[in-house]
N, C-alpha and C positions, 0 to 999 in steps of 0.2 A: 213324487219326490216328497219326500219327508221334509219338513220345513221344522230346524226347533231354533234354538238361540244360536249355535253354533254358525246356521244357514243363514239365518236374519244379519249376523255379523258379517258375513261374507258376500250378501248381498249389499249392503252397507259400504262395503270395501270397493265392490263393484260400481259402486254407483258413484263413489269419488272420483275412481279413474274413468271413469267416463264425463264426471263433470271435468276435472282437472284437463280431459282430453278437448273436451269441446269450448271449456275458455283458452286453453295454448291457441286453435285454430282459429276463434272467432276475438281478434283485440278489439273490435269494437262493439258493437251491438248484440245479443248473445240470441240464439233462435229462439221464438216463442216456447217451443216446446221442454226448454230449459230449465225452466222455471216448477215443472214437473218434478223433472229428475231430482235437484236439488231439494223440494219439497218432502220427497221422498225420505232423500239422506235425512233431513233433520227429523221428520218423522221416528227413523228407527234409532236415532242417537236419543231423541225424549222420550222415547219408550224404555230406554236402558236407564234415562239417566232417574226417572220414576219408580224405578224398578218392579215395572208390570210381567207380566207371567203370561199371560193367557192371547197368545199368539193368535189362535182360530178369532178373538174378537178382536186384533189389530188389522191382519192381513187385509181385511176387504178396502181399509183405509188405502197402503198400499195399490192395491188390484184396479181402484179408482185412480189413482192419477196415471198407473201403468196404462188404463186405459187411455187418459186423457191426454197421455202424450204423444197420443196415435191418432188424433184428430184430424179428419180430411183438412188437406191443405196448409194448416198450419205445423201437421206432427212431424215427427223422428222419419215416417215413411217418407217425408215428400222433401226430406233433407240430402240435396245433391252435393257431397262434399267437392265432385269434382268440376261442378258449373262455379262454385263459389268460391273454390281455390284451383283455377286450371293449374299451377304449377307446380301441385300439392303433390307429390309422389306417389303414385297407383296405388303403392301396399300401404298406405295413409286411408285408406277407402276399406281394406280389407281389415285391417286392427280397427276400424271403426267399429264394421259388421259384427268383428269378435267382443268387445267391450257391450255392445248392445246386445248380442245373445248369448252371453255372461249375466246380464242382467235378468235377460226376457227368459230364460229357462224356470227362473220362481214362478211366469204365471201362465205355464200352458195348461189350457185348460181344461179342467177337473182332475190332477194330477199331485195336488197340495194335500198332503196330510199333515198334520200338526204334531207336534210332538211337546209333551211338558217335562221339564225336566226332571228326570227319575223318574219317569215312568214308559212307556210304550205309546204309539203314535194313537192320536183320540179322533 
């Protein structure tokens, strides 16, 4: 996948509705894993608001907490929406899965080309 500004933005977007989705679900305590995501977001919003360029040296920042929100036991994997909301509506389970692999498609891996803009992927 090409990755240039355009991508970074849309990951960005992606990453709101999925914070936005997982504070609606959780009114009190937010899961550890949270705390990632949201890291994230602000990461690519001061990257814009810096106005840096050179994407191939921010991603790995990204790639890192993408990892880290996958942590045995405390990550995004070992998050049971329907243990923690039995009354939570089935397809609440499946727009979850869709929000997180809206996200997760930026970093399978060795699949990221960079792109700067005006130019061809580097």
């Amino acid at each position: 996948m090409k990755i240039g500004m355009e991508e970074l933005e849309d990951l960005r977007d992606g990453l709101e509705r999925l914070l936005e989705f997982i504070r609606g679900m959780e009114q009190g305590e937010l899961p550890y894993f949270y705390r990632y995501f949201h890291t994230m977001k602000s990461n690519i919003e001061m990257f814009f608001c810096i106005g840096c360029e050179d994407i191939a040296d921010f991603f790995p920042v990204l790639e890192r907490d993408w990892k880290a929100s996958h942590t045995m036991f405390i990550g995004v994997q070992d998050y049971d929406l329907r243990k923690e909301h039995p009354e939570a509506d089935p397809m609440l389970c499946l727009y979850f899965a869709r929000l997180l692999a809206e996200v997760g498609k930026y970093f399978e891996r060795g699949k990221a080309e960079f792109v700067r803009e005006g130019s061809s992927a580097v």
